[in-house]
N, CA, C and O atoms as CSV, one atom per row, in Angstrom:
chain,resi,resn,atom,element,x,y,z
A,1,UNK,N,N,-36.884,-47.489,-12.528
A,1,UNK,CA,C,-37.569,-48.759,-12.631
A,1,UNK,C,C,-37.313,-49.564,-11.360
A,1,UNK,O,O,-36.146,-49.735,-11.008
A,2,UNK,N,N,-38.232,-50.027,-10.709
A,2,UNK,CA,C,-38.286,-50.920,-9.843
A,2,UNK,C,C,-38.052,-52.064,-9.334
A,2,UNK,O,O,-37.758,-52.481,-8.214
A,3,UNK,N,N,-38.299,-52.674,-10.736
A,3,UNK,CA,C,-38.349,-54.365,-10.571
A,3,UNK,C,C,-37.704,-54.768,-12.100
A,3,UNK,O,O,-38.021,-54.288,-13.189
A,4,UNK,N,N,-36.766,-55.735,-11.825
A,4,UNK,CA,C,-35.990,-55.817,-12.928
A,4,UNK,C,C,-37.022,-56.551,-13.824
A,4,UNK,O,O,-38.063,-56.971,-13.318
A,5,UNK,N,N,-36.719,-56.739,-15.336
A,5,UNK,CA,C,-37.442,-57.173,-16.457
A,5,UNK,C,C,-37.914,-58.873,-16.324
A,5,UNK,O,O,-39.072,-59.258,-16.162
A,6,UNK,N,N,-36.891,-59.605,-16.421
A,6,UNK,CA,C,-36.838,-61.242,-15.353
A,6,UNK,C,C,-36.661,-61.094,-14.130
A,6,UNK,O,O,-35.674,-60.604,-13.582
A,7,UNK,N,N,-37.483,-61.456,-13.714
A,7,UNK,CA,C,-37.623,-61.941,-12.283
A,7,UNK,C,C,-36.574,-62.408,-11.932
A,7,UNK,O,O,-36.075,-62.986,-12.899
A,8,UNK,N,N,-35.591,-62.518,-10.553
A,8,UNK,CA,C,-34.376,-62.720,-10.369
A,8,UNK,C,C,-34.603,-64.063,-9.621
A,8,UNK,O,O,-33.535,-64.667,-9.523
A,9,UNK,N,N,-35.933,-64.905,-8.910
A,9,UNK,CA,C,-35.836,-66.515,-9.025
A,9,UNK,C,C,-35.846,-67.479,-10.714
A,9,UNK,O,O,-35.527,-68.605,-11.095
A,10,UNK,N,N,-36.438,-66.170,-11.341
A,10,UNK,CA,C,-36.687,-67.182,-12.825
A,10,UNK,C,C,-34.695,-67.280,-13.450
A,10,UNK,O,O,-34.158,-68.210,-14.052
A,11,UNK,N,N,-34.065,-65.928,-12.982
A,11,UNK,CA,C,-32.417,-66.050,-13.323
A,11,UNK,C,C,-31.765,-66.927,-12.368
A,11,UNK,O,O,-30.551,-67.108,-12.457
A,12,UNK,N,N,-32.430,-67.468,-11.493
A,12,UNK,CA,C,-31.490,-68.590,-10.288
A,12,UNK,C,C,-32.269,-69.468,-10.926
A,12,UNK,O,O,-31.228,-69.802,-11.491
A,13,UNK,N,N,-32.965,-70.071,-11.326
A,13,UNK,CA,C,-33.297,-71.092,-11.892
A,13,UNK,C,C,-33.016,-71.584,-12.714
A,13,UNK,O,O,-33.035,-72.811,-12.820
A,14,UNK,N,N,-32.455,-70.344,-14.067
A,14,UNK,CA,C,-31.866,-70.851,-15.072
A,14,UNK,C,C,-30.878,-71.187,-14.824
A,14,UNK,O,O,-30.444,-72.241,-15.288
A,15,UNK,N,N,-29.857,-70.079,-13.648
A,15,UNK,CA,C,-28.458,-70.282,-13.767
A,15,UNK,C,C,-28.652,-72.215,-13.152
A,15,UNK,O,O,-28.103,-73.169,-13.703
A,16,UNK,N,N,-29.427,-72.277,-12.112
A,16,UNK,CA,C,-29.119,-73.762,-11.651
A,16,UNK,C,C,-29.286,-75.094,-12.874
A,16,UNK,O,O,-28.548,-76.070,-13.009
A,17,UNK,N,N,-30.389,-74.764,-13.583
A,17,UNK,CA,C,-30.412,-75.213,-14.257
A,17,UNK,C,C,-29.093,-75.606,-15.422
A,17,UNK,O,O,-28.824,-76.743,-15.812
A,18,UNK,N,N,-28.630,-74.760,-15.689
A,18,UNK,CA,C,-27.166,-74.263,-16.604
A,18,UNK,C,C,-26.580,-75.214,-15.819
A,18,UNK,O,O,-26.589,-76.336,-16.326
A,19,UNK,N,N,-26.008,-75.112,-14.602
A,19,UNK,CA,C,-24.860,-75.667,-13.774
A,19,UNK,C,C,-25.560,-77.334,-14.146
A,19,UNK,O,O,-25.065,-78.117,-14.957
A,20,UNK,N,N,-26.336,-77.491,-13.632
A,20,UNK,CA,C,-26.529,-79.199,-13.938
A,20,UNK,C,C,-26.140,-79.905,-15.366
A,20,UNK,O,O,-25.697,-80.994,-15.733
A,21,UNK,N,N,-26.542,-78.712,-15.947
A,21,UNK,CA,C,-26.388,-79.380,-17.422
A,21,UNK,C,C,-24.974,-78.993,-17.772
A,21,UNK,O,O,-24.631,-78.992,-18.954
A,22,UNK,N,N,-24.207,-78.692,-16.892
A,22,UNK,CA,C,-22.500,-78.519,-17.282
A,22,UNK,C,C,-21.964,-77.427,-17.787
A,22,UNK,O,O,-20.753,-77.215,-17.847
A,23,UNK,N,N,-23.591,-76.050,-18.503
A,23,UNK,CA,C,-23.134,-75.317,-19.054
A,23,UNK,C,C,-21.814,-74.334,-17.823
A,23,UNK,O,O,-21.543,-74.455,-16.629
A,24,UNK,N,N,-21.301,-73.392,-18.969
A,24,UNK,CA,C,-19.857,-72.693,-18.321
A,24,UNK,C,C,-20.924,-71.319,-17.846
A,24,UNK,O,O,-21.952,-70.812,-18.295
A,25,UNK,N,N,-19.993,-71.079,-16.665
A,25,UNK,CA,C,-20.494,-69.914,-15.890
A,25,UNK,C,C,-20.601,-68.428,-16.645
A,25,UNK,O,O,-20.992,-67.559,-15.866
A,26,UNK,N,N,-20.333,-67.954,-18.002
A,26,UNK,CA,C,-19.900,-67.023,-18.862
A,26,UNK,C,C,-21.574,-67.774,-19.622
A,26,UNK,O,O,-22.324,-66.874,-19.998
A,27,UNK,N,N,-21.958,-68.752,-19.773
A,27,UNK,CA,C,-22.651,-69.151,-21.299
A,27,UNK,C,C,-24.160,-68.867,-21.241
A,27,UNK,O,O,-25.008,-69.405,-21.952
A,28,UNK,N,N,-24.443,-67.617,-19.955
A,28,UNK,CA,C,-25.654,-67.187,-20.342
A,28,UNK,C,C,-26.483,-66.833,-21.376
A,28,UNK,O,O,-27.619,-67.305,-21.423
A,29,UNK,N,N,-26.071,-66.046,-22.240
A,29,UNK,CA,C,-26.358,-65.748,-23.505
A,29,UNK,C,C,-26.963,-64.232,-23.415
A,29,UNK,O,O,-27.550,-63.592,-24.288
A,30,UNK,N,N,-26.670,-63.913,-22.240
A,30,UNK,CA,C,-27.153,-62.291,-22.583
A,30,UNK,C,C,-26.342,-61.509,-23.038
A,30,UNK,O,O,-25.112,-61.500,-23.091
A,31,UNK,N,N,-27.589,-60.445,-23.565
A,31,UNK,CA,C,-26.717,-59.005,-24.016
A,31,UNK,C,C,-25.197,-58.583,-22.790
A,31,UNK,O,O,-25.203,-59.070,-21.660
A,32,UNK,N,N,-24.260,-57.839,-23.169
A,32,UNK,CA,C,-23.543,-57.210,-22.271
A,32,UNK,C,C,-24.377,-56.636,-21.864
A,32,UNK,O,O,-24.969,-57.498,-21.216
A,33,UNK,N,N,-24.941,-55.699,-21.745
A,33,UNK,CA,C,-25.924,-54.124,-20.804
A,33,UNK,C,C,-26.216,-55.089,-20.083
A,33,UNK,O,O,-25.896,-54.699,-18.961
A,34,UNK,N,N,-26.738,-56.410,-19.960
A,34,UNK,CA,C,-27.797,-56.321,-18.619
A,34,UNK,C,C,-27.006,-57.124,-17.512
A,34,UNK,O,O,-27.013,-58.281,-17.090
A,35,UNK,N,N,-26.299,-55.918,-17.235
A,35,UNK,CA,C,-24.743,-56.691,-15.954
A,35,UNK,C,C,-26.016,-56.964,-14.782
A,35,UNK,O,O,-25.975,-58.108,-14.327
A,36,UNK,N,N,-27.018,-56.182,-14.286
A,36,UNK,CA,C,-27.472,-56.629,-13.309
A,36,UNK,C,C,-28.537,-58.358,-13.691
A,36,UNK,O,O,-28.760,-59.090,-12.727
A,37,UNK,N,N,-28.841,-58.598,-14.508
A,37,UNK,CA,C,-28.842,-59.865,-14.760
A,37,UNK,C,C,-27.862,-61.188,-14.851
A,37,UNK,O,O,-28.066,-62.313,-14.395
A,38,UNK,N,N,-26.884,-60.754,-15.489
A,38,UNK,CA,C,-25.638,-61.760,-15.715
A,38,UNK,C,C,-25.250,-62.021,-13.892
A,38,UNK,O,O,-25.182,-63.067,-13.248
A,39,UNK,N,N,-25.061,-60.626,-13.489
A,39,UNK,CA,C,-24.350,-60.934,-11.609
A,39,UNK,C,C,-25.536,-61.631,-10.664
A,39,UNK,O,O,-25.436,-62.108,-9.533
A,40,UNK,N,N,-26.777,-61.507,-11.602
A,40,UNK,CA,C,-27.968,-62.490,-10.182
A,40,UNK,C,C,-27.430,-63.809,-10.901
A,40,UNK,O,O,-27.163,-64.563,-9.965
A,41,UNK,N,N,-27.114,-64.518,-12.205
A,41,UNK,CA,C,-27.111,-65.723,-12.884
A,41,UNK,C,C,-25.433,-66.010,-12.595
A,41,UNK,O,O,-25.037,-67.174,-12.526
A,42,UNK,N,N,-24.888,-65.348,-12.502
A,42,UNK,CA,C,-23.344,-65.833,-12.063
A,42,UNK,C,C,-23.441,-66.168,-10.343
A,42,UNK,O,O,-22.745,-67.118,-9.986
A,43,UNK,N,N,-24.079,-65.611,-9.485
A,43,UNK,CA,C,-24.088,-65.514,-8.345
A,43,UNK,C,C,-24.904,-66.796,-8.529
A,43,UNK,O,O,-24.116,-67.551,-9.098
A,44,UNK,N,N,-25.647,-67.216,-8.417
A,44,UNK,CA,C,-25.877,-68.846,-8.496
A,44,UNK,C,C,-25.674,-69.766,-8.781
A,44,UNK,O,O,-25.923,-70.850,-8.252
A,45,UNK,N,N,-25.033,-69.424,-9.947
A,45,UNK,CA,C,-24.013,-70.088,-10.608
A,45,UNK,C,C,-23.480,-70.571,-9.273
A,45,UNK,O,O,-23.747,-71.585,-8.629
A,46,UNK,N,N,-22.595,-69.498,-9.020
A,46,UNK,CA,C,-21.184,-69.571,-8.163
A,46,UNK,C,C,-21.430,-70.514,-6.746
A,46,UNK,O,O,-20.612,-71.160,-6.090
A,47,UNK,N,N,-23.016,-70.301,-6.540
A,47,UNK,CA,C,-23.719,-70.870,-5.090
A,47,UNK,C,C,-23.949,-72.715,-5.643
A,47,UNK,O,O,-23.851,-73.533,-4.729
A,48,UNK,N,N,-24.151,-73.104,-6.644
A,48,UNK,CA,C,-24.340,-74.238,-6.958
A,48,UNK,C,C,-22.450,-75.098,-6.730
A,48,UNK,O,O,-21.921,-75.999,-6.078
A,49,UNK,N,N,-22.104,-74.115,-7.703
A,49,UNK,CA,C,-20.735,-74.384,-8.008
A,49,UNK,C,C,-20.611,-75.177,-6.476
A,49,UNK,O,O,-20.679,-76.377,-6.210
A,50,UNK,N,N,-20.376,-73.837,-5.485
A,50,UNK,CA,C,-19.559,-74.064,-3.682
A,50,UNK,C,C,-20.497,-74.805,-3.461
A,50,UNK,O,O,-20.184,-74.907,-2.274
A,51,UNK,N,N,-21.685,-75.641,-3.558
A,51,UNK,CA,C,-22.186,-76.486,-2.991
A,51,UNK,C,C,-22.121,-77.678,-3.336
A,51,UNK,O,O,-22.417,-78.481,-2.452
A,52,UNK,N,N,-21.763,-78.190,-4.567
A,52,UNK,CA,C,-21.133,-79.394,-5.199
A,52,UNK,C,C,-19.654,-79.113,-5.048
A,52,UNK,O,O,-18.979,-80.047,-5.480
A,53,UNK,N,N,-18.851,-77.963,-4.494
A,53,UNK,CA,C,-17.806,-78.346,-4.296
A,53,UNK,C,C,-17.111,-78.940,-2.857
A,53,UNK,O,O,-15.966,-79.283,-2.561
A,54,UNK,N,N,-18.812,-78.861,-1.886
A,54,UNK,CA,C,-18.695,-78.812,-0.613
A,54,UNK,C,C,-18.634,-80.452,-0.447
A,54,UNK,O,O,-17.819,-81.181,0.119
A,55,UNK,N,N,-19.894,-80.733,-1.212
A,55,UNK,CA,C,-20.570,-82.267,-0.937
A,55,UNK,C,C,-19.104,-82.973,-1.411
A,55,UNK,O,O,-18.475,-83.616,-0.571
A,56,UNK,N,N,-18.543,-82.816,-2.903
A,56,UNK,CA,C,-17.468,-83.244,-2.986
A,56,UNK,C,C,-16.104,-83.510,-2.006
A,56,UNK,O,O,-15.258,-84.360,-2.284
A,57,UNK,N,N,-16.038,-82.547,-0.695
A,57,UNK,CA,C,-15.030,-82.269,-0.650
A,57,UNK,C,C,-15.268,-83.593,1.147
A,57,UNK,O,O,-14.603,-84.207,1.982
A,58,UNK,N,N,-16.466,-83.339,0.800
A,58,UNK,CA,C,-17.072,-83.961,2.071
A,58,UNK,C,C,-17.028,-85.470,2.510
A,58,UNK,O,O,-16.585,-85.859,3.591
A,59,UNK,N,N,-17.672,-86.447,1.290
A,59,UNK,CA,C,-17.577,-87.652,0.682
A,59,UNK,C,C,-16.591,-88.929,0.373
A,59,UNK,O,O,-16.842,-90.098,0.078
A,60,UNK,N,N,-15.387,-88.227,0.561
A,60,UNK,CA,C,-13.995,-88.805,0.866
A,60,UNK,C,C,-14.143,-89.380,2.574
A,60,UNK,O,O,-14.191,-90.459,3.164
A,61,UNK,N,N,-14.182,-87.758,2.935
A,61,UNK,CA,C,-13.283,-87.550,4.688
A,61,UNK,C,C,-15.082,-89.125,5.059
A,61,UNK,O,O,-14.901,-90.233,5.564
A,62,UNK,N,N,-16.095,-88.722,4.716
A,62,UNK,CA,C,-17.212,-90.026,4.804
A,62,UNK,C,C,-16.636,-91.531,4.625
A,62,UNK,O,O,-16.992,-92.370,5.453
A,63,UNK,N,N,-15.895,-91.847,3.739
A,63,UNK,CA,C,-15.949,-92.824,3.409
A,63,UNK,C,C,-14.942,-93.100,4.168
A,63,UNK,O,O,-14.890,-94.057,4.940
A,64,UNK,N,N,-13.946,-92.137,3.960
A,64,UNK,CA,C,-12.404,-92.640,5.206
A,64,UNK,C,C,-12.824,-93.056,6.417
A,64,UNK,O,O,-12.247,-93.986,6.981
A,65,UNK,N,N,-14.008,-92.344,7.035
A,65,UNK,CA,C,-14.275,-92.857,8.325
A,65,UNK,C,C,-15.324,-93.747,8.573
A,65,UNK,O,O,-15.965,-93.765,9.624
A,66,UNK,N,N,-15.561,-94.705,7.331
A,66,UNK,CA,C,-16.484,-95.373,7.165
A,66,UNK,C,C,-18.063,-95.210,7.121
A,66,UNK,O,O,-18.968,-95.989,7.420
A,67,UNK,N,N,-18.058,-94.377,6.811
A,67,UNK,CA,C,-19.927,-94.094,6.594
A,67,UNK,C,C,-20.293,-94.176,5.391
A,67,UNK,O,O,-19.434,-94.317,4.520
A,68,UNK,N,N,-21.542,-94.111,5.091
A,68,UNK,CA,C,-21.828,-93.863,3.526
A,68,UNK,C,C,-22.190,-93.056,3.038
A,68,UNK,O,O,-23.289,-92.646,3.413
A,69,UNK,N,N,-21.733,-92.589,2.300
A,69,UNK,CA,C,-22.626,-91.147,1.991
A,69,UNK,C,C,-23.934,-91.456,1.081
A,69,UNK,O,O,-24.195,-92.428,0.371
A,70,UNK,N,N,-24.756,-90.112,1.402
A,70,UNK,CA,C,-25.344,-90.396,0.308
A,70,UNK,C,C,-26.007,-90.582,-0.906
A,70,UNK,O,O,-26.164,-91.717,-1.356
């Protein structure tokens, strides 16, 4: 088979989606078998995650040096 069953932007979408709404990186709801689904929806997961952990980390060292973030 060629092309997986979901489309792997419609599984980054959900996973982003998930992350906004707070769900946990595990709370996909799929079957076990479909590891190559869960690893495209964890892998975005994980990309949302490091990018709110970036802006976070960023926003301080901003304000210490007086700028605003925004």
């Amino acid at each position: 088979m060629d092309s997986p069953i979901i489309p792997i932007d419609m599984l980054q979408a959900e996973a982003r989606a998930a992350y906004a709404r707070r769900a946990g990186r595990d709370d996909h709801g799929f079957n076990w078998h479909a590891v190559d689904a869960i690893a495209a929806y964890q892998a975005e997961w994980d990309r949302c995650a490091a990018a709110e952990a970036a802006v976070l980390k960023v926003k301080p060292m901003l304000a210490q040096a007086g700028v605003t973030p925004p």
